[in-house]
C-alpha positions, 0 to 999 in steps of 0.5 A: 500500500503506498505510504506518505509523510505528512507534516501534519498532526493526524487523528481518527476520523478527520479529513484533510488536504495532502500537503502539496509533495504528497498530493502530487504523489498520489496523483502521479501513482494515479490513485482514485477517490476510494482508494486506501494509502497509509500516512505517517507523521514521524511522531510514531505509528502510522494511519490508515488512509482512504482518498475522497477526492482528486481535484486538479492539484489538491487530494482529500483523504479521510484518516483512519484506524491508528496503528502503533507500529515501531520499526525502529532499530534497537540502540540509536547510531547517529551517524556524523560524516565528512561533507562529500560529493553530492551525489554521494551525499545523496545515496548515503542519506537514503541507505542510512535512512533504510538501516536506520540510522537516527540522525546524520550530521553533515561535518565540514572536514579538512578533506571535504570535496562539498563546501557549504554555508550560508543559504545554499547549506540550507537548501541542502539540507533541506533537500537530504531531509526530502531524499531521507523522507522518501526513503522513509516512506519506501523502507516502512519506517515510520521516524524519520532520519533526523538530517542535522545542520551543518557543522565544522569539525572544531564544532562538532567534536565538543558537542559529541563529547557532552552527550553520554553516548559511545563515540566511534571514529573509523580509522585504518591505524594498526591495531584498531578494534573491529566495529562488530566487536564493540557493537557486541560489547554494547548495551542493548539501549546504548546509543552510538556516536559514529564519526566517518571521513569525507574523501581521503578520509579524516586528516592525522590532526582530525583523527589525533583531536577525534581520539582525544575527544574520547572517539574510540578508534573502530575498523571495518578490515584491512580494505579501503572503503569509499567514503559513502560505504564505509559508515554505511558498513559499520552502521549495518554491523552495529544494527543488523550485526 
């Protein structure tokens, strides 16, 4: 059944217009009035959904029995990763959305190849919120990933360190620990910080501050991964290990 986000607070029994993304969706799939869809929020469950009308560029639907069901990975990994191309940028936001990443901080690092400020770092993360939404409403959760603004690395670290979560960093230094060896250490409900590098990966000063801010140094063997593979394979380990 196809399923859509809504930026709207749902209940039983009412109805309401399809904000303009998801209408346009509905009518690309060519839904008829009649015709029963699914809807969530982000805020935890979804909503059975029944199309009453199609207009020329508006869909009315009327909301449904509530179904509390949670998708959601066991221990919470939030994923910071070196700004990178933006196609890359791009599949890593969608993959990590369908493992269940809970959230991706974009870091601007001494090696990333995308530079963002301003306006146009709005825009951007606007758009990875989008591609994150759309996997959402492929993949059947029902949270969203939380697509975080922009930081420098001098940012980011000190923010990670406040938080009581373990920190990872991915690194190739000799004598690392692998990730599923420390996901099987964790708690159930332990929550992860997992620092990955742009192309090139982190500088030796990033990954000397990384280890200094208590980032644990993690690896995933002896091959070099693409900087778009690499935290999506540790994430799998930690999650789906």
């Amino acid at each position: 059944m196809p399923r859509f986000h809504v930026c709207l607070h749902l209940s039983s029994g009412t109805e309401l217009a399809l904000p303009p993304g998801a209408a346009r969706h509905v009518q690309v799939l060519r839904l008829q009035p009649g015709g029963a869809i699914t809807l969530f929020d982000g805020a935890g469950g979804e909503w059975d959904a029944t199309i009453t009308r199609m207009g020329r560029s508006d869909v009315q639907v009327r909301v449904g029995a509530h179904h509390a069901v949670e998708r959601e990975a066991p221990r919470a990994v939030h994923l910071a990763v070196g700004l990178m191309a933006a196609e890359r940028m791009d599949w890593l936001v969608e993959k990590a959305t369908e493992l269940g990443a809970a959230s991706l901080t974009p870091v601007l690092m001494a090696r990333s190849s995308l530079r963002l400020s301003g306006e146009r770092a709005a825009r951007k993360r606007a758009h990875w919120q989008a591609v994150a939404i759309a996997a959402c409403e492929q993949s059947g959760r029902n949270r969203l990933l939380d697509v975080r603004e922009q930081l420098t690395f001098q940012e980011y670290l000190p923010q990670a360190a406040a938080s009581a979560e373990a920190r990872w960093v991915l690194s190739l230094a000799a004598g690392t620990a692998p990730v599923r060896e420390r996901a099987t250490a964790l708690a159930t409900a332990d929550g992860v910080a997992l620092l990955s590098g742009p192309e090139g990966g982190l500088s030796p000063d990033e990954d000397a501050a990384a280890r200094a801010a208590g980032f644990a140094p993690v690896t995933l063997g002896e091959r070099v991964l693409r900087a778009e593979t690499a935290p999506l394979a540790a994430l799998a380990a930690v999650l789906l290990g």
